[in-house]
C-alpha positions, 0 to 999 in steps of 0.5 A: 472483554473489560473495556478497562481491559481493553482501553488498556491493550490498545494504549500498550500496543499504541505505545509499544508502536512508537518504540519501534516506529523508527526500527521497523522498516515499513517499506515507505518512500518519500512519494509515499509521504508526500504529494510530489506535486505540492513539493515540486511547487515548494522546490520551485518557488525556493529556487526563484526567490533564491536565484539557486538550482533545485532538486530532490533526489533519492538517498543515492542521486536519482532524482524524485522531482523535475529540476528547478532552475537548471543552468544550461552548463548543468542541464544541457552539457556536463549531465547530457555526458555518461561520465558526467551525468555518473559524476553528479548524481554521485555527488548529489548522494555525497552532498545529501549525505545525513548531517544533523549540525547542519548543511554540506556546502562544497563544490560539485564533484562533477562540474566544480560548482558551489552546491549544498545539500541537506538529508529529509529522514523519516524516523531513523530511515534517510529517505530524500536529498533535497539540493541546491546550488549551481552557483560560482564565486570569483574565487573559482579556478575557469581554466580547471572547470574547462579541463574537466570539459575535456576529462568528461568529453564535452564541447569545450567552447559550449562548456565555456560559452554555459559558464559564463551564465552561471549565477555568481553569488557570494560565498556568505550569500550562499551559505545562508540560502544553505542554512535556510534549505536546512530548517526546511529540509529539518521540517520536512523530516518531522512531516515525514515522521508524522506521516510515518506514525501515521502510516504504521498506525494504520497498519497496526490497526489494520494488522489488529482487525485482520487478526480480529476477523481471522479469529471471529472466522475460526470460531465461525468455522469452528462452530458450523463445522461441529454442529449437528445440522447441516449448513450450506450457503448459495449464491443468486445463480444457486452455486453453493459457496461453502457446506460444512461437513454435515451436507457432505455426510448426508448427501454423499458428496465431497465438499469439491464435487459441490462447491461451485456447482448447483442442485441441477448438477448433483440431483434428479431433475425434479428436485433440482427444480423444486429447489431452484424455486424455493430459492427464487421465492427467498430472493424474491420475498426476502424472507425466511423459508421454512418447509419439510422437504423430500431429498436424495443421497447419491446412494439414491435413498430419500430423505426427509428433512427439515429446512430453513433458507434465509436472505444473505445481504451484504455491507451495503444492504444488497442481497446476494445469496442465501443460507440454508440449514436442515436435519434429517428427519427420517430416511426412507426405511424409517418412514416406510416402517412408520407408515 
């Protein structure tokens, strides 16, 4: 192939990729693009220095990483509740929902806490809501926050024991903490695209070199199957691993009566023994073999033919079986009549 030709092919493909990177839906997670250890650090280290609760979570609320910060009303009560552990994690999806203009700042549909939330996308494809809050304002209602104690079953006294430690932050303050997740959740998104070309590159290169090696093994099994010899290969314990059909139409047998089985199962002993040891000075040498032997059809004629038998190493260099072609010189009727 023209290396023109070539060059050009693979920068068509690369850029046939990037147009539909953001349609193709390569079945990537946010655990597959990041290392959930290095951002359960980030997410931690965000809701220290902020004095916020923190959290990643799936598309619909279930969480990717361990909370940080988690106050003890949160924590210990609303979401140690069926229907309130149902209200949150509905209310981390609503909150994480994507937002290109900027963070959803509101209070929690499950316990009435200030929350924010921003989307992390790869692409087109929404893939992680990262959350923070779990903070309250002196503008929030206490008696309603204990009605819902009540709507969801919770201890009433603990519930307003837990209130009372939830951080209180401004709502200006609050905002601006909301802002700032946003540019990291933003950045975060173009990480994960990167990540995602990254991915799909690979993919398509693999996707090229699978295509490539389907091609070179037809136009192999194209070739050994036409040629007029017979082809056979054997791995170090004499089991063949393929033949193509030439052996089949010399020796009599069909292709499963001999794959996976040795000269011991299919010839007279003698033959069989005579084969093995050629076999084994193969491996042992490492060199080619070459001799005009006798051979046997399962019709019991004899043949005599030419044969070659080769090392066969694999990637790293180790040898791992043989391969062997041979042609038929003359039956034994032919070299009677000879003789």
């Amino acid at each position: 192939m023209n290396d023109c030709n070539y060059a050009d092919e693979c920068k068509g493909g690369e850029e046939l990729l990037e147009s539909c990177i953001v349609e193709e839906d390569l079945g990537l997670t946010f655990e597959d693009l990041f290392d959930l250890d290095e951002i359960q650090t980030i997410q931690d280290a965000f809701a220290n220095a902020t004095g916020v609760a923190s959290i990643i979570t799936q598309p619909d609320g279930r969480p990717i990483t361990q909370p940080s910060n988690f106050c003890r009303l949160c924590r210990d009560i609303i979401r140690h509740t069926g229907k309130g552990l149902e209200n949150c994690m509905r209310s981390d999806a609503i909150i994480g929902h994507p937002n290109p203009d900027g963070p959803i700042v509101q209070p929690c549909h499950s316990g009435g806490l200030w929350d924010g939330g921003a989307s992390i996308s790869a692409g087109n494809k929404h893939i992680a809501n990262w959350l923070i809050g779990q903070v309250r304002n002196k503008a929030q209602n206490e008696e309603r926050m204990l009605e819902y104690a009540r709507e969801i079953g919770a201890d009433e006294d603990e519930f307003r024991s837990a209130l009372q430690e939830v951080t209180i932050m401004s709502t200006e303050q609050f905002q601006h903490t909301c802002n700032t997740l946003f540019l990291f959740a933003k950045q975060m998104s173009q990480l994960a695209y990167q990540n995602i070309q990254q991915q799909a590159r690979a993919i398509h290169r693999r996707k090229r070199a699978e295509e490539a090696l389907k091609n070179s093994e037809a136009l192999y099994q194209s070739l050994v199957q036409y040629l007029p010899q017979g082809i056979f290969r054997k791995d170090l314990k004499g089991r063949f691993t393929f033949i193509n059909q030439k052996v089949c139409e010399y020796v009599g047998f069909k292709e499963e009566e001999i794959i996976g089985n040795t000269d011991f199962d299919l010839l007279p002993k003698e033959l069989a023994e005579k084969y093995q040891h050629d076999d084994l000075r193969v491996f042992q040498t490492q060199e080619m073999f070459e001799c005009i032997e006798e051979n046997q059809s399962r019709s019991g004629e004899k043949i005599y033919v030419h044969v070659i038998k080769t090392p066969i190493y694999n990637a790293e260099g180790k040898i791992i079986g043989l391969q062997g072609i041979f042609w038929i010189l003359l039956k034994s009727r032919e070299w009677k009549k000879n003789c």
